[in-house]
C-alpha positions in Angstrom: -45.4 6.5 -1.8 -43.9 7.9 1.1 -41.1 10.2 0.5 -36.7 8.7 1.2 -35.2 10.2 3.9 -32.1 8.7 2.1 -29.8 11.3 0.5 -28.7 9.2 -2.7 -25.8 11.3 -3.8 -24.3 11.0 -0.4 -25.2 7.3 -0.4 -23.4 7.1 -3.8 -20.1 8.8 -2.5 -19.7 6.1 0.1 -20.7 3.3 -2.2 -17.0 4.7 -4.0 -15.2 4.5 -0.4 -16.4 0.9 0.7 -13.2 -0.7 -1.4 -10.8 0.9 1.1 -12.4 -1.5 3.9 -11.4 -4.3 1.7 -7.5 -3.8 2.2 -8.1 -1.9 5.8 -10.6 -3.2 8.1 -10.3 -0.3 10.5 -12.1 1.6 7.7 -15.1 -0.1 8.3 -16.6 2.2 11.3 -16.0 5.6 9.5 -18.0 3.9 6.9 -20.4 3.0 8.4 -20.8 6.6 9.9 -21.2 8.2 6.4 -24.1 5.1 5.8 -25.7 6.4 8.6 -25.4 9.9 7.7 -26.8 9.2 3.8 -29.9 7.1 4.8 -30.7 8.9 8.1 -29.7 6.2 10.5 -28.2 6.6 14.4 -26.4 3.6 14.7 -25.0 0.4 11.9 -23.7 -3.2 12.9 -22.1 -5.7 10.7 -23.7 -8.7 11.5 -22.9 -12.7 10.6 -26.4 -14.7 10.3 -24.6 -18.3 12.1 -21.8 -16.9 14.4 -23.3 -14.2 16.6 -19.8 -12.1 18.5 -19.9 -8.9 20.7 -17.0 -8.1 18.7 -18.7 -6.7 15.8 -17.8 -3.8 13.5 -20.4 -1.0 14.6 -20.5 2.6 14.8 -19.3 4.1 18.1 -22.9 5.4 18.9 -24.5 1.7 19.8 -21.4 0.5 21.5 -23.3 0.1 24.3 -26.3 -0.9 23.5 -24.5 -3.8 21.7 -22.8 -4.5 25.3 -26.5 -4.9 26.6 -27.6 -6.8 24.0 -24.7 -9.6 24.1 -24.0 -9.7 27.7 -28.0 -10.7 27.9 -28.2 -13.0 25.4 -30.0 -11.3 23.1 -28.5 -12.2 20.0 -29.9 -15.5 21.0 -33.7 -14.6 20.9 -33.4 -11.5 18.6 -37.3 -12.3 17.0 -35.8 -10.1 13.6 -33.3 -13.0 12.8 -36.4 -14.8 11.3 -35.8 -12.1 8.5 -32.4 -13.2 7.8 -33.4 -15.4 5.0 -35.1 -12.7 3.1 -32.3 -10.6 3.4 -29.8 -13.3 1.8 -32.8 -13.7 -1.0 -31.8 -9.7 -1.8 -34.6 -8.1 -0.1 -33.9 -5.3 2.2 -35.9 -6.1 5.8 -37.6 -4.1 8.1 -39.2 -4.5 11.6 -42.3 -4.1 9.9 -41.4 -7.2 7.3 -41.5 -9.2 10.2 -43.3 -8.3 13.1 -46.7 -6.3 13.3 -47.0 -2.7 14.9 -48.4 -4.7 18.3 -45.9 -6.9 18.0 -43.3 -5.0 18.0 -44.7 -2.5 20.9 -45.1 -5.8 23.2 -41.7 -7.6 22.4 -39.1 -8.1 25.3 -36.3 -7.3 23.1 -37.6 -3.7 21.7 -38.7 -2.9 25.4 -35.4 -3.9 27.1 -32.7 -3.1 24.7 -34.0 -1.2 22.0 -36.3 1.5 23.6 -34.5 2.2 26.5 -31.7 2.9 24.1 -33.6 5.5 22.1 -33.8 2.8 18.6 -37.1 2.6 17.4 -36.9 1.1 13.6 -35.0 -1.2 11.6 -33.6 -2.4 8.2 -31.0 -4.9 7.3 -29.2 -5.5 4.0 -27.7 -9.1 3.6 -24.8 -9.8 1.7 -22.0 -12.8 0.8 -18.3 -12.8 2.4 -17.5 -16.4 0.0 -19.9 -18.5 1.8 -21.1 -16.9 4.9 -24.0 -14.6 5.4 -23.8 -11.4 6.8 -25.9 -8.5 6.9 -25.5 -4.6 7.5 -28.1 -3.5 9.8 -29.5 0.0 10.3 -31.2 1.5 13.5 -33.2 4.8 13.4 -35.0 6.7 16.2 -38.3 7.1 16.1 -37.8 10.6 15.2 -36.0 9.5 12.0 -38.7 7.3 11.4 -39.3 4.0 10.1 -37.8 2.8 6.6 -40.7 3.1 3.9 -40.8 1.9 0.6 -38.5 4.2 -1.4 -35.6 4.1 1.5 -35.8 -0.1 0.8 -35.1 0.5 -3.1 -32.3 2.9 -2.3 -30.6 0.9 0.5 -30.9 -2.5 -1.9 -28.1 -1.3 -3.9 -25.8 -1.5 -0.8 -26.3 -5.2 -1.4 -23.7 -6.0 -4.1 -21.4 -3.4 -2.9 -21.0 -5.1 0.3 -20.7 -8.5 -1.1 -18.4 -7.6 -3.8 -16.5 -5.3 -0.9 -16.3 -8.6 1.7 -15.7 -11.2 -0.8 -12.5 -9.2 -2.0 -11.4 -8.8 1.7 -11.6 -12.2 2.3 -9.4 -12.6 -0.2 -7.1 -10.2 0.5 -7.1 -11.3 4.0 -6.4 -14.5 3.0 -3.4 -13.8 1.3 -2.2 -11.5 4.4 -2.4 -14.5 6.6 -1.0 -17.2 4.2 2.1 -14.7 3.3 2.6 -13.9 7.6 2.8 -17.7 7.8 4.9 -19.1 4.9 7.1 -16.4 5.9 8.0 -18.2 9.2 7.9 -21.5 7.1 10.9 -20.1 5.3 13.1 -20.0 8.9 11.7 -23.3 9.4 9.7 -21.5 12.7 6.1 -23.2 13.3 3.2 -21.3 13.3 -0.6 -21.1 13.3 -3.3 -18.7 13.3 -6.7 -18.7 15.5 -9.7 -16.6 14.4 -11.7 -15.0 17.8 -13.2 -18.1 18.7 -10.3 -19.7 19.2 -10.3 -22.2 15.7 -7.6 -23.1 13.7 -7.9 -20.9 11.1 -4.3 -21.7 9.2 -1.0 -23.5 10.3 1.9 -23.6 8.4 4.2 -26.6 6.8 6.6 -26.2 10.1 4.1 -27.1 11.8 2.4 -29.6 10.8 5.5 -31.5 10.5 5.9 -31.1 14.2 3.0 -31.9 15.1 1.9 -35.5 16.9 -0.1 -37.1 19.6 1.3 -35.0 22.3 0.3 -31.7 20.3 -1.9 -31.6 17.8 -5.1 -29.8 15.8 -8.7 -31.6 15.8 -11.5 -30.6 14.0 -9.8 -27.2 13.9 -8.7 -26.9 17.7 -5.2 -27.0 19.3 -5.2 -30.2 21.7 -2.3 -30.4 24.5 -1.5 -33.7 26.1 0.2 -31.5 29.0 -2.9 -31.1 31.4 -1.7 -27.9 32.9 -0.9 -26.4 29.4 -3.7 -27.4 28.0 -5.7 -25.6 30.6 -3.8 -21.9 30.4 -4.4 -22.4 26.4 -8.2 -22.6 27.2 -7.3 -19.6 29.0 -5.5 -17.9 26.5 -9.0 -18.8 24.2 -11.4 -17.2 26.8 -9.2 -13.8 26.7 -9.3 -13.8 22.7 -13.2 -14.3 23.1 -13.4 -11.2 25.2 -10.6 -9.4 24.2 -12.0 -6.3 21.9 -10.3 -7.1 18.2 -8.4 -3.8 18.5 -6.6 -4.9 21.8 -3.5 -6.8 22.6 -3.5 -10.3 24.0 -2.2 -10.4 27.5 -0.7 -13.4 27.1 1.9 -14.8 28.6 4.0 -17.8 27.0 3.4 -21.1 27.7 5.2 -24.1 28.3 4.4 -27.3 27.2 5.9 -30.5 28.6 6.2 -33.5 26.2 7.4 -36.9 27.2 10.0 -37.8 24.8 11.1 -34.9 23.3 12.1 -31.2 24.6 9.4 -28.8 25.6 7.9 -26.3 23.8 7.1 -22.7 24.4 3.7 -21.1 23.0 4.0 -17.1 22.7 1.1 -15.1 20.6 1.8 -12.1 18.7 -1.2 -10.0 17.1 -2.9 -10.0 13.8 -2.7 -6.7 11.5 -3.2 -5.1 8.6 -5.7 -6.8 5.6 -5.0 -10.2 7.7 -7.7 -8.6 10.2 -10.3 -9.1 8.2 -13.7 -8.9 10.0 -14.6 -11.5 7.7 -12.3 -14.2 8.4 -12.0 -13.1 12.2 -8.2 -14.1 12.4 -7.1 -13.2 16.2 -3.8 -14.1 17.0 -0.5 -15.6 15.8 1.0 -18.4 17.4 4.5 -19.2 17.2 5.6 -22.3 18.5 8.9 -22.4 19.6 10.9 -26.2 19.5 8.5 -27.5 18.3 10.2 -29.8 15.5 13.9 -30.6 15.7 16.3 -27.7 15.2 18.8 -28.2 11.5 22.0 -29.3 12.6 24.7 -27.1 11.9 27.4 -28.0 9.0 29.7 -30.1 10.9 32.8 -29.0 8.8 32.1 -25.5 9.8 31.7 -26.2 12.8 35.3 -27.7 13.1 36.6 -24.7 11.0 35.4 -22.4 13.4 36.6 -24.1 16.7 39.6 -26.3 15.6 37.7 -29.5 16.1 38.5 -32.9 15.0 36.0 -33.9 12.4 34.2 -36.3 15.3 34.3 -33.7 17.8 32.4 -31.3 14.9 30.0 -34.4 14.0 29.0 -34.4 17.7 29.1 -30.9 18.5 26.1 -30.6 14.8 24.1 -33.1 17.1 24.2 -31.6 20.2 23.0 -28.2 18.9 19.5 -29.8 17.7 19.0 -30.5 21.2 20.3 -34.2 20.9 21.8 -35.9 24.3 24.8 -37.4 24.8 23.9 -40.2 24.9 21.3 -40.3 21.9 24.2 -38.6 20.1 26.7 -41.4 21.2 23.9 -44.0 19.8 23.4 -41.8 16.6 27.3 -41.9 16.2 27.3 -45.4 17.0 30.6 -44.6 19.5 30.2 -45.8 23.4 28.7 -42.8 25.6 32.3 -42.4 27.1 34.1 -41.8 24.1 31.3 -39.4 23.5 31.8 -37.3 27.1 35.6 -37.5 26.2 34.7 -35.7 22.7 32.7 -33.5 24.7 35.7 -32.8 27.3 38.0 -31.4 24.4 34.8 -29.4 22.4 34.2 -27.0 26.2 38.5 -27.2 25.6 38.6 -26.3 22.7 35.2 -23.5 22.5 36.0 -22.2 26.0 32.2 -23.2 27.3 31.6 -25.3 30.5 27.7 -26.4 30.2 26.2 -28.2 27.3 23.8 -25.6 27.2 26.5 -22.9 26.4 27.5 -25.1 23.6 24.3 -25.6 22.1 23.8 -22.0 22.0 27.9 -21.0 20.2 27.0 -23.2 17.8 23.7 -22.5 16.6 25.0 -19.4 15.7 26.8 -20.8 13.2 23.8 -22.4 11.5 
């Protein structure tokens, strides 16, 4: 039997380390560093076997080999993907698993991404995050050789590390995400969270109280009925695609017209912490403002503050959810000029001059 190039008692100090990626996915590339180091390795990518992104974790030395490979579509006609069900079956794979020695010398793929790069040989560990498939693949040079025998037996108890290590950040991540949205749910502000390919990944109960035809989620995707909104969200989508993970959005907020109701504005704020998760692939946070009605404010308060009559408060409450005059009037079940004469001694009384001014004195009070 050929002899390991595999140092196991380094490979068993970083088996200890892999929880830490579980609560902090930036902990993942350092990681995989020390893999490589243990099992005499160049280069590591965390892979999925269904969902193929260029946004993978990977160790800084393939970075742009991974560029090449993605931007060319390799990840589409990768021929060592055929091993990917052996891997999931707990056997570690190698190039030579699935592909002869001639076969491998004469494939497009080693001669236009791998060799040019300096990678000669291969082996992938699969593993479970809940239901999906990854896998942890390793690239050596051909002066670190090829994987034999004895390195397979040692890498195969990476297996349930990783699995145990991805299932528990998906759970952790989970709770990150659920806990960032409820929060929001508590001030009544909606929200949802996309994953990097732009999917719904979680919305919250302020949300999907406010949402209807004009604004919705289908099949897992944010659907406008403004055209012209709908079109800088696809926008918005494309940057999170290309976006690297550990950059900012540059989004700007968008405004979305509805016919009926007041518009609402879309702003993004970034994912952190455990709610990263590589595994769940949560992206951004959207916050989604106006959306449902705003609470009206407690009428008697409001007349305490300002000196109102008790129908000057009950109208000055439904002006500040962003209620007209006249729907107010209608609500109130008074004519629209008693209503504008209510609304004469309220900018009297407050010292305001525009409805809007109102609406804002008095939500503060709410």
């Amino acid at each position: 039997m050929k002899a390991s190039k595999i140092d196991d008692g380094e490979l068993s100090k970083v088996l200890d380390r892999l929880g830490e990626a579980a609560v902090n996915p930036e902990a993942w590339r350092g990681i995989m560093d020390d893999i490589c180091k243990a099992v005499g390795a160049s280069a590591a990518i965390l892979l999925q076997s269904d969902i193929r992104t260029p946004d993978v974790p990977r160790t800084e030395s393939i970075a742009e080999a991974t560029d090449f490979y993605f931007r060319n579509n390799w990840h589409l006609r990768d021929p060592r993907a055929k091993g990917f069900p052996r891997m999931m079956a707990g056997e570690v794979v190698t190039d030579l698993d699935v592909m002869s020695a001639e076969q491998i010398r004469a494939d497009p793929m080693y001669n236009e991404v791998l060799f040019p790069f300096g990678y000669r040989w291969f082996a992938g560990i699969g593993f479970w995050a809940g239901s999906a498939a990854w896998a942890l693949t390793l690239q050596r040079t051909g002066r670190e050789g090829s994987f034999a025998a004895r390195d397979k037996e040692l890498l195969a108890q990476l297996a349930p590390r990783l699995t145990e290590t991805a299932t528990l950040a998906t759970v952790v991540g989970r709770a990150a995400l659920t806990s960032m949205t409820d929060v929001l749910d508590r001030v009544r502000q909606p929200a949802l969270i996309l994953n990097r390919e732009g999917m719904v990944l979680r919305t919250n109960a302020a949300a999907d109280r406010g949402f209807d035809d004009e604004i919705r989620v289908r099949e897992r995707r944010l659907i406008l009925r403004d055209k012209q909104a709908m079109t800088r969200f696809d926008q918005l989508i494309g940057m999170i695609r290309s976006t690297p993970d550990a950059a900012a959005i540059p989004a700007s907020p968008i405004l979305i017209r509805r016919t009926m109701k007041p518009p609402v504005v879309l702003r993004t704020l970034p994912v952190d912490g455990a709610a990263r998760s590589v595994f769940l692939g949560a992206r951004v946070l959207l916050i989604l403002s106006n959306l449902t009605p705003r609470p009206a404010p407690d009428p008697v308060l409001i007349g305490q503050a300002f000196d109102l009559t008790p129908a000057e408060s009950r109208l000055a409450a439904l002006l500040a959810t962003g209620t007209s005059i006249a729907g107010a009037a209608e609500h109130l079940n008074i004519s629209r000029e008693t209503a504008r004469n209510h609304l004469k001694s309220i900018f009297s009384k407050t010292g305001v001059h525009r409805q809007s001014e109102l609406v804002t004195l008095v939500s503060q009070l709410g």
